[in-house]
C-alpha positions as CSV (number, residue, x, y, z in Angstrom):
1,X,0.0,0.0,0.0
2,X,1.4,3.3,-0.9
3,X,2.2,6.1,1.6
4,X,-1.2,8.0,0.4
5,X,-3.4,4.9,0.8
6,X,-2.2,4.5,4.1
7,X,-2.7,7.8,5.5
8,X,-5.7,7.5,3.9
9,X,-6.9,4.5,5.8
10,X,-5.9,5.7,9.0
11,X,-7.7,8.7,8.7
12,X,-10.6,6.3,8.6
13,X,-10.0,4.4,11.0
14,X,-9.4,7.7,13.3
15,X,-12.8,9.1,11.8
16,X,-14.7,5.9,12.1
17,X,-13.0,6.2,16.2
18,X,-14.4,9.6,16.6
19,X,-17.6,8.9,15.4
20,X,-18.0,6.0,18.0
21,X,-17.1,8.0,20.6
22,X,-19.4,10.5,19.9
23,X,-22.0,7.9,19.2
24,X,-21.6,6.0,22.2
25,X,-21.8,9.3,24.5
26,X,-24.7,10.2,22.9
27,X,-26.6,6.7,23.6
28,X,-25.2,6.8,27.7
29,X,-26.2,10.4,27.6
30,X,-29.6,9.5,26.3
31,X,-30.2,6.3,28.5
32,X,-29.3,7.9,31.7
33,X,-29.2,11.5,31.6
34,X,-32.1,12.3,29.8
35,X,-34.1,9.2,30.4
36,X,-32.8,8.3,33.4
37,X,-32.3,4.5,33.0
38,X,-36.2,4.2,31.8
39,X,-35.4,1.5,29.0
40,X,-33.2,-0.6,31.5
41,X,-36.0,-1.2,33.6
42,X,-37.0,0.2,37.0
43,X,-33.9,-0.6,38.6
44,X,-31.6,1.3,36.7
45,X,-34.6,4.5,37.8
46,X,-34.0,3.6,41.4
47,X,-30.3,3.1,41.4
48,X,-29.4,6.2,39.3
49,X,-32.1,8.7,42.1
50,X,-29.6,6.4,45.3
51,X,-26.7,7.5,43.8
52,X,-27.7,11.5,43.7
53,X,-29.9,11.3,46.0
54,X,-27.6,13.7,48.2
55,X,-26.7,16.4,45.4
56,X,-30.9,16.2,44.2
57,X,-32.4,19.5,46.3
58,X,-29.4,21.5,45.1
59,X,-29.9,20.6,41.1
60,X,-33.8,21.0,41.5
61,X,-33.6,24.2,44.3
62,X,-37.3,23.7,45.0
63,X,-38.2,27.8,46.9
64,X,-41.4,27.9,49.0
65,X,-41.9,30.9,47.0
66,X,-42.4,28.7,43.9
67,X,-44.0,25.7,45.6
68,X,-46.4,27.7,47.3
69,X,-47.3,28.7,43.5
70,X,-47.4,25.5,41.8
71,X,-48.0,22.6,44.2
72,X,-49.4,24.1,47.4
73,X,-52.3,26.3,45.7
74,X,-53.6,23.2,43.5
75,X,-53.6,21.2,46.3
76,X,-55.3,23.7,48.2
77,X,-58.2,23.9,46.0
78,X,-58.6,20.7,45.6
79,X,-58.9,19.2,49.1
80,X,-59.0,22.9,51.2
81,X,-62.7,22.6,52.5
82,X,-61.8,18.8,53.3
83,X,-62.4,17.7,56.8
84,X,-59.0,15.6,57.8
85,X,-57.9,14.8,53.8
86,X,-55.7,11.7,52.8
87,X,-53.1,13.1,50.5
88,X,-51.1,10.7,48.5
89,X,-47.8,11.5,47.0
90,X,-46.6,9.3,44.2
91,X,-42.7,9.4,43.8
92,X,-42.3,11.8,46.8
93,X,-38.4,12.1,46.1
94,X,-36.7,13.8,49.2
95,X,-40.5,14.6,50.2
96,X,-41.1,18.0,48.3
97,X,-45.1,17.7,48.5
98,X,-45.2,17.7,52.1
99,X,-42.4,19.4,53.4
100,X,-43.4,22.5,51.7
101,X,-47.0,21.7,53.1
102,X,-45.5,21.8,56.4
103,X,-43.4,25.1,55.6
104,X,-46.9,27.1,54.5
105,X,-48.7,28.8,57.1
106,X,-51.9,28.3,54.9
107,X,-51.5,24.4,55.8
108,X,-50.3,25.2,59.9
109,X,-53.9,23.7,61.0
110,X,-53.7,20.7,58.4
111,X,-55.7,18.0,60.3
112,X,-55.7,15.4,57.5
113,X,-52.3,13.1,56.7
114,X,-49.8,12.3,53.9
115,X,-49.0,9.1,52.8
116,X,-45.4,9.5,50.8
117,X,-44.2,6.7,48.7
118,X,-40.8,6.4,46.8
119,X,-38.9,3.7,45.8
120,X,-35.2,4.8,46.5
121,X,-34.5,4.2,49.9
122,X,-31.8,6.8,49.6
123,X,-34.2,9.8,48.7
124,X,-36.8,8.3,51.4
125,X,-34.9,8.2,53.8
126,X,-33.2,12.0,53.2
127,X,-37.3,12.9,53.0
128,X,-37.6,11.3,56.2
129,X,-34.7,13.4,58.2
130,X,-35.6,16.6,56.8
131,X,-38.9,16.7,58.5
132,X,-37.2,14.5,61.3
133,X,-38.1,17.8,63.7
134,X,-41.4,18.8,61.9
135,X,-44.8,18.1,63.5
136,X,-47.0,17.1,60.2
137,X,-48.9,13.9,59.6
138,X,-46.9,12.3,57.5
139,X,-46.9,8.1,56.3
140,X,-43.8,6.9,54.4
141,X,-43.8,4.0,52.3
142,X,-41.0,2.4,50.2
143,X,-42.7,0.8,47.2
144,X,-43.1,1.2,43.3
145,X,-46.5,3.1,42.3
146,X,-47.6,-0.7,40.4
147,X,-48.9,-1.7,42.3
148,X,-49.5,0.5,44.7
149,X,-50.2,-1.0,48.5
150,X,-53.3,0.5,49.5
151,X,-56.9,-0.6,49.8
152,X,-59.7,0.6,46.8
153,X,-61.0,4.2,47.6
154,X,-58.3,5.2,49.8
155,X,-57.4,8.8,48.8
156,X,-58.8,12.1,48.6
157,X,-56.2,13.5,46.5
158,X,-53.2,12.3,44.8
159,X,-50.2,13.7,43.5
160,X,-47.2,12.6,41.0
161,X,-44.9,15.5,40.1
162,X,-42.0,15.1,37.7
163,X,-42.6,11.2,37.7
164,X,-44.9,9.6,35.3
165,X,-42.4,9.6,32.0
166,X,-39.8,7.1,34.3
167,X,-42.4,4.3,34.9
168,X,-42.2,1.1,33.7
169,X,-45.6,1.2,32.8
170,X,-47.7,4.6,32.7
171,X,-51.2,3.5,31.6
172,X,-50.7,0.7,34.5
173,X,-49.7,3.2,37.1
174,X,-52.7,5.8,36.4
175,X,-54.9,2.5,36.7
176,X,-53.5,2.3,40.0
177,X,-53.8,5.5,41.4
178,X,-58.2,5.6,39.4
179,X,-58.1,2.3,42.1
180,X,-56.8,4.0,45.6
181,X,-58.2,7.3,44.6
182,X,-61.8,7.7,46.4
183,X,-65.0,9.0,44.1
184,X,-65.0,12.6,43.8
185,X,-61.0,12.3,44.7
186,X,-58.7,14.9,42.3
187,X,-55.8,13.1,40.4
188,X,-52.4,16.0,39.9
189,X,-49.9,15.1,37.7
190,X,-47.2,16.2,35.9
191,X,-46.5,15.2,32.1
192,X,-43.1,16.3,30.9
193,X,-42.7,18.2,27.7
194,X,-40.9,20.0,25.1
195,X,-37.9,17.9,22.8
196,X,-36.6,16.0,25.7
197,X,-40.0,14.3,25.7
198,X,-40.0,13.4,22.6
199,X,-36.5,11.5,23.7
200,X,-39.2,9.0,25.3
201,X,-39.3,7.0,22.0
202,X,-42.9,5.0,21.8
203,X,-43.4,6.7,25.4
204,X,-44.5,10.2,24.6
205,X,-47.8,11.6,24.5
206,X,-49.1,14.8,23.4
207,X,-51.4,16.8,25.7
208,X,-54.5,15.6,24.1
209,X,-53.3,12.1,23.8
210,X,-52.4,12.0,27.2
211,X,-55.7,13.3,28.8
212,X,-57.4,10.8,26.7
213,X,-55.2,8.0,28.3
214,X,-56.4,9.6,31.6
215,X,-60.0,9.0,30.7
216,X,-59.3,5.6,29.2
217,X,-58.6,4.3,32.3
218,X,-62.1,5.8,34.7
219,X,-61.1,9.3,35.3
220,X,-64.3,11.8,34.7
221,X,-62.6,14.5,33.4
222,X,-59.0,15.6,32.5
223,X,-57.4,19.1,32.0
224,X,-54.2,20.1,31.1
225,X,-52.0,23.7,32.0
226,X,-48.5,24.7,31.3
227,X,-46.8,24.1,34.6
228,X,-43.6,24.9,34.1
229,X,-40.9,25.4,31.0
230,X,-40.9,21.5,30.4
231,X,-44.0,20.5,32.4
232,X,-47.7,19.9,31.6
233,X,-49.9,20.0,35.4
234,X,-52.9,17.8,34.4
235,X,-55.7,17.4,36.9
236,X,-58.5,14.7,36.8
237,X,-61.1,13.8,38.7
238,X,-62.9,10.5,39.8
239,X,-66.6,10.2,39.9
């Protein structure tokens, strides 16, 4: 081979390098940055929120300011004229749904209880001490939301923020949560959007589609509201 077909072929073999590289970064960066493990299977969900579980309120720097916008006043108006409400909180993380309950003066005579379920131990547990010192009724279970460990009619409200897109199974999970939900009880979730969604290959839904798989599984009603940047807030209802 002649000195130009060999530099030739080595430039090749470096481009064909490169593009590998970049190729397999872009595939680890798809599987567990953007979809956080979700094609591996639950486990790799749970063991990629154990491992950050310590540096998780400093990327997401939840304020009460903001909460008290977008969590705290749906809830409110949901379950505020309920006499002692059961609140369930799907995928809790390091308990955002009712440690900023506890921080708001509007909840300081809360008689009713939260049930928070998460499956990494690491983030329940880091829940768990942060309101270590807080008086607020307050249940925490370790477990998947399919299926979720609670009697038929359980609920008043439930809630699933930033969540849904990692489950195994979504149209099984909102099954689950029609089930525990009681009738008249007000389903608030989250549905993430904009062109990391449509990463979700066969996964993601567009607002219509997804309200529709809301009501193919009982709900009564389903309406949809731009939440945040990259977040729907759907809520639903249960007749």
């Amino acid at each position: 081979m002649d000195t130009f077909g060999t530099t030739g072929f080595t430039i090749i073999l470096i481009l064909s390098g490169v593009v590998f590289i970049v190729a397999l970064a872009a595939f680890i960066y798809w599987t567990w940055v953007i979809t956080e493990g979700t094609y591996l299977g639950s486990w790799a969900v749970i063991l990629g929120y154990d491992i950050m579980a310590d540096k998780y309120d400093g990327i997401k720097e939840f304020t009460l300011d903001d909460e008290s916008i977008l969590v705290l006043e749906p809830i409110l108006g949901e379950i505020g004229d309920l006499a002692e409400p059961r609140l369930l909180d799907i995928a809790t993380g390091t308990g955002r749904v009712p440690y900023f309950m506890a921080q708001d003066p509007r909840f300081a005579h809360f008689t009713g209880r939260v049930t928070a379920l998460e499956p990494s131990q690491k983030m329940l547990t880091l829940a768990q001490q942060k309101m270590a010192d807080i008086d607020f009724h307050v249940n925490w279970v370790r477990q998947t939301a399919v299926p979720l460990p609670f009697p038929d009619n359980s609920f008043d409200m439930i809630t699933c923020l930033e969540a849904l897109e990692f489950f195994p199974d979504q149209t099984a999970a909102l099954r689950e949560m029609h089930r525990v939900l009681k009738p008249n009880g007000t389903l608030m979730i989250t549905r993430r959007t904009g062109w990391e969604a449509k990463m979700f290959f066969g996964r993601h839904l567009t607002r219509e589609e997804f309200e529709l798989r809301i009501l193919s599984v009982g709900f009564s009603d389903a309406m949809s509201f731009l939440w945040e940047t990259i977040y729907d807030l759907t809520i639903a209802h249960k007749m």
